[in-house]
N, C-alpha and C positions, 0 to 999 in steps of 0.2 A: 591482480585479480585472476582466477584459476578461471577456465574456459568463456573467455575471451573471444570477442570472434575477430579475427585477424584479414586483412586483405588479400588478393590472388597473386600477391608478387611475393608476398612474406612465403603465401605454402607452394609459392615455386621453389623458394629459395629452402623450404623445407627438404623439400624432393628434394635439389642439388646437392645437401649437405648430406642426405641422408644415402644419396649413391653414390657419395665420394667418402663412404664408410664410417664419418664422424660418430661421435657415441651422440645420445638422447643429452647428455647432462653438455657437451662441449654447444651442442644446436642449442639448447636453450639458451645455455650462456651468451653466445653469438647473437641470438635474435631478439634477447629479452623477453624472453616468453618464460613461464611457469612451466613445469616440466609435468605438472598431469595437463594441460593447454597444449603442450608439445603431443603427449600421450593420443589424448583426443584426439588431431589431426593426424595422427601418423596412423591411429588405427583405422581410421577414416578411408586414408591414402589406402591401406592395404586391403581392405574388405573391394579394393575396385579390382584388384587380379590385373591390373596394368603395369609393366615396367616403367622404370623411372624415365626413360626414353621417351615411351609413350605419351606418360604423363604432361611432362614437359612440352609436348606439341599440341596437346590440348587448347583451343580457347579458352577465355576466361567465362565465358559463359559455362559452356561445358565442364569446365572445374569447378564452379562454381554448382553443378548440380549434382557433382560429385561428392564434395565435399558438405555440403550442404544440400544434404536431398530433402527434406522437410522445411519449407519455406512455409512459414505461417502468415497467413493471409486474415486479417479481421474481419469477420464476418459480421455485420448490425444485426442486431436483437431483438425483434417486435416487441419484446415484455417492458425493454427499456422504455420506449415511448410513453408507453401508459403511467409507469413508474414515475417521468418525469413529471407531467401532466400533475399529478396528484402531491410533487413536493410542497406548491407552496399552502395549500392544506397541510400538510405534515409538520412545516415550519411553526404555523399559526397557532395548530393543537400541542405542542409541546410547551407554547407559552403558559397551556392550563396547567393548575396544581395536579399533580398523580400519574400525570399522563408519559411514557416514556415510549423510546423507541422499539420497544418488545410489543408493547400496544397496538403502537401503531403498523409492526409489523403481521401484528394477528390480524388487525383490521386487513390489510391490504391480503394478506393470504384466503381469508374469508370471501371478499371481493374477486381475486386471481388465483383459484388453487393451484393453478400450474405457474406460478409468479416464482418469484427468488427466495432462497432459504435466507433465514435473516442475518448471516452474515454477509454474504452479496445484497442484502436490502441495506446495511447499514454501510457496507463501504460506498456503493453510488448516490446514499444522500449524505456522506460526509463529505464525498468531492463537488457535490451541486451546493454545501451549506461553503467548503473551501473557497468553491468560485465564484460563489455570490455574497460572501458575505467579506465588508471591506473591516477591517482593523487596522487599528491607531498605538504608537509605541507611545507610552507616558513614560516620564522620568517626575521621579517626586524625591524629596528633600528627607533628611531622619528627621520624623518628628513634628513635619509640619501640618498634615493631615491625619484625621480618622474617620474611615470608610462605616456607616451604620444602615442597616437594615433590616427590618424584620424578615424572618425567613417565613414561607410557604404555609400550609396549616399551623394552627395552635396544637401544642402536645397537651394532653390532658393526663391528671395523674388523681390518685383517689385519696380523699384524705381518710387518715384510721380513725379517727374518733366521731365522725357524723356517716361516712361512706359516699359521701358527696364529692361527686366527679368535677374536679376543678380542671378549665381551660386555664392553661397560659400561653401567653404570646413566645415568639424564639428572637430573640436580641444577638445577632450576628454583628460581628464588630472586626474590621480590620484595620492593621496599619498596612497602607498601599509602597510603603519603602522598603518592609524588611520581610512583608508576606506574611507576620504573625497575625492569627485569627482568632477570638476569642467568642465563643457561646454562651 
């Protein structure tokens, strides 16, 4: 895996190899690192203008903020709170006909204009729908079941000789072993 973050003993032993003149391709090999993962750390090393001498007496703290000067720290998010607050509403309304997750995020932007754009709305209600919602593995036999249900609204289509809008029902039909579904 190409930049990697590695321990304070590896990019010691980075430093060592690298002022004991080895090439980039001999260090990777040696360390098992990826050679842009080597890349990354070496230019890391050199943007400090410290000799390898130097380096080396460094603590691991202090290498550590050398080499890693941007340490991101998670900051909580007032907007999440609310968001949370209003999933299991979100949950309930989805069970209605029509209703989808773009809805519901127009809704919630109407309510919080400074709220999340609906890809951030929909990734933290698909980890609240992940972690609350339990599922079961079935194993089923060829042949021994057929799954039926009617689907959501009726379609309606127009007949040509009266102009009379006929409803029909949708006859959704699976077999739950091989995945084939029939309309």
């Amino acid at each position: 895996m190409t930049n990697k973050s590695i321990g304070m003993t590896q990019v010691r032993r980075i430093i060592q190899l690298k002022a004991d003149g080895l090439s980039k391709l001999k260090i990777s090999a040696l360390l098992h690192l990826h050679r842009s993962t080597l890349d990354n750390y070496l230019s890391r090393i050199a943007s400090s203008s410290k000799s390898s001498a130097e380096l080396l007496l460094l603590s691991d703290e202090q290498l550590v903020r050398l080499v890693y000067p941007e340490v991101f720290i998670a900051q909580s998010d007032a907007r999440i709170e609310g968001l949370k607050e209003s999933f299991p509403y979100y949950i309930h309304e989805l069970t209605r006909p029509g209703v989808t997750r773009f809805t519901l995020w127009e809704e919630y932007r109407a309510a919080d204009p400074g709220g999340y754009s609906y890809s951030q709305f929909c990734e933290h209600f698909a980890r609240h729908q992940k972690h609350n919602h339990a599922t079961m593995h079935l194993t089923h036999r060829a042949g021994e079941y057929l799954q039926v249900d009617f689907a959501g609204k009726q379609l309606h289509y127009i007949d040509i000789q009266t102009a009379e809008i006929i409803a029909c029902p949708v006859l959704v039909c699976a077999l739950p072993y091989s995945g084939y579904t029939y309309v």
